[in-house]
N, C-alpha and C positions, 0 to 999 in steps of 0.2 A: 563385402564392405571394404572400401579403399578407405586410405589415408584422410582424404578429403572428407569422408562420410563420419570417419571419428573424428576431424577436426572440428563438424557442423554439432556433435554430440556433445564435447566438452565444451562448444560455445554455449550450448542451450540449456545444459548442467550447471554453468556458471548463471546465465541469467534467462531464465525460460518466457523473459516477458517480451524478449527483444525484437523489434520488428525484422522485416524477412530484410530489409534494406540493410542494417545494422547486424543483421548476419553475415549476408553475403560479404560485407564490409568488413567483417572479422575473420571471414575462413580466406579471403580475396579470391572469390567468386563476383562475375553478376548475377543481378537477382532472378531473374527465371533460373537460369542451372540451380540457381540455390533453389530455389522453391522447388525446382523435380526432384532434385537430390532428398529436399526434406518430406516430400508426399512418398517418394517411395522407401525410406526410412519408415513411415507410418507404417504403409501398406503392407513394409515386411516382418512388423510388430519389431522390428529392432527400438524405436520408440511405443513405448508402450502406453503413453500418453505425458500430462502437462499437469503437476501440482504444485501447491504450495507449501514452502515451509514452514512451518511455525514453532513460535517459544512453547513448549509443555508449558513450562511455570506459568507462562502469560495467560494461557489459554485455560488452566486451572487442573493442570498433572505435574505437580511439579519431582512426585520421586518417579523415577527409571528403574526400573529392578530388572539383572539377569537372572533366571530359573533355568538352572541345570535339571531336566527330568531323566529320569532310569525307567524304563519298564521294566514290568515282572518276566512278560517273556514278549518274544518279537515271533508269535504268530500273529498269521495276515490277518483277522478278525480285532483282534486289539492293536494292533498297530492302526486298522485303518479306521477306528472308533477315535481313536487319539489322536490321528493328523485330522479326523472330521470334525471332531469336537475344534481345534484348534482353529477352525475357517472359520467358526461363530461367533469366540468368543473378543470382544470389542477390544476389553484391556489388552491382546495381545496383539504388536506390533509386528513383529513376526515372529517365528519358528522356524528353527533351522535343524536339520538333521544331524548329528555327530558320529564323530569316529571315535574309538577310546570308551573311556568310564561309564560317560551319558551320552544318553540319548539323542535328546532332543536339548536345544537351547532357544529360549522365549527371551523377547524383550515386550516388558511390560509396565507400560503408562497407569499410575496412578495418584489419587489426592494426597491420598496420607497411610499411615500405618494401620487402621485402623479399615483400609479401602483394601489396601494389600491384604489385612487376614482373612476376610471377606471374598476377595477375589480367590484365594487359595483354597475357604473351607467349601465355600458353593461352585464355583468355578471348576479346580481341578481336583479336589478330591472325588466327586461325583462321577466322574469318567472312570474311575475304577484301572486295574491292573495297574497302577503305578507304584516301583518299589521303591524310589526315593527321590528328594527332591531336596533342591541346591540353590540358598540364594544367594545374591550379591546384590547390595544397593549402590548406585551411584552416587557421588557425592562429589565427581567432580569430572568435568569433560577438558581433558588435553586438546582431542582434537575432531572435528565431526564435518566430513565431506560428503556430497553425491560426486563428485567430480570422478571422473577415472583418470586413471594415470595411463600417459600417450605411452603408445606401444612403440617398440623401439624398429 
């Protein structure tokens, strides 16, 4: 991946609806180069596909909760029940693996408090070998990008 190929990425991070005209127009390309440039971007899963943003609040999740998880222990059988369990469950946006205290860190969409205990008592206590678990609710977003920042 050249210079150019990250410059077509941050264009389409910024606005993914944009025609290929109005790409090539942004990276200053013409439009074929751009368009092979952007097919074989696909073809090498460097783009992984095309979604939409949207408001949580709007859409009716308005708390964000981070969950710091521990396991009890990191053999391959429970570790790999807990990252399997993790591909299922809807409320969680993603799970990321850590270094340090915990484990695992989830970001998790939901209605209300009441949806969080819920999601916690059926959710993830039932996957078992978990030794503890760590919330944080959002209550306020400084700042929230997909954009990457240009390599130097």
């Amino acid at each position: 991946m050249d210079k150019k190929d990250r410059q077509i990425i941050r264009a389409l991070q910024r606005d993914g609806r944009m025609t290929n005209q109005d790409l090539a127009e942004a990276v200053n390309l013409s439009p074929s180069p751009c368009l092979r440039r952007l097919r074989n971007l696909e073809a090498s899963g460097a783009i992984k596909g095309f979604s939409v943003d949207v408001d949580a609040a709007a859409y009716g999740l308005p708390i964000t909760v981070f969950v710091r998880i521990r396991l009890e222990r990191h053999n391959e059988e429970d570790v790999r029940r807990f990252e399997s369990r993790m591909q299922t469950i809807e409320e969680v946006l993603e799970c990321h693996v850590l270094t340090g205290a915990m484990d695992y860190q989830l970001r998790v969409v939901v209605s209300d408090l009441e949806a969080y205990e819920t999601f916690i008592r059926n959710r993830i206590h039932p996957i078992g070998g978990i030794a503890s678990i760590d919330t944080s609710f959002v209550y306020g977003t400084v700042k929230k990008t997909a954009v990457f920042p240009p390599l130097a």
